[in-house]
Residue, then its C-alpha position, 0 to 999 in steps of 0.5 A: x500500500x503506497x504511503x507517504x510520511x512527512x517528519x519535521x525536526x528542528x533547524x539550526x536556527x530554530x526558524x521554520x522545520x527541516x520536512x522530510x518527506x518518506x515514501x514507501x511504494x511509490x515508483x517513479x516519483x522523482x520530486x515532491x512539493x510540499x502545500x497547507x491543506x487550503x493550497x497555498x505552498x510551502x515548498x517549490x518542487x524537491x528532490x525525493x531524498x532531499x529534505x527542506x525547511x519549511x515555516x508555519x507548520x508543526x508537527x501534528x498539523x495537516x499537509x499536502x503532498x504533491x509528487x512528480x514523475x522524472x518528466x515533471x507531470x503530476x501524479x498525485x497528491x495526498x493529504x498527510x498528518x505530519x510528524 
């Protein structure tokens, strides 16, 4: 069953959180974006593998995730909790 986690820790300056973004069965996903629920982003398009720092956002609120096949196209987009 295809998962996505989202995990946040706490940055060096303790502005904003690193998300790492965690998929399992996922195949041909070779970018994700995170988003808030209502849409608006919180990150460009990133590498699958690669963490980011994000702001306004904590653990135990929701999120979206967007994820990109290696042409760019979108194929899905899932609401996580994170963590």
């Amino acid at each position: 069953m295809p998962t996505i986690e989202v995990t946040l820790g706490d940055t060096a300056t303790g502005i904003g959180k690193v998300a790492t973004v965690t998929l399992y069965n996922y195949p041909g996903v070779a970018q994700y974006r995170l988003l808030r629920v209502d849409g608006t982003a919180l990150t460009g398009k990133v590498n699958v593998g690669s963490t980011v720092k994000v702001i306004f956002i904590q653990p135990g609120d929701q999120c979206k995730v967007e994820l990109y096949s290696t042409s760019g196209d979108l194929m899905e987009t899932k609401t996580v909790t994170t963590r």
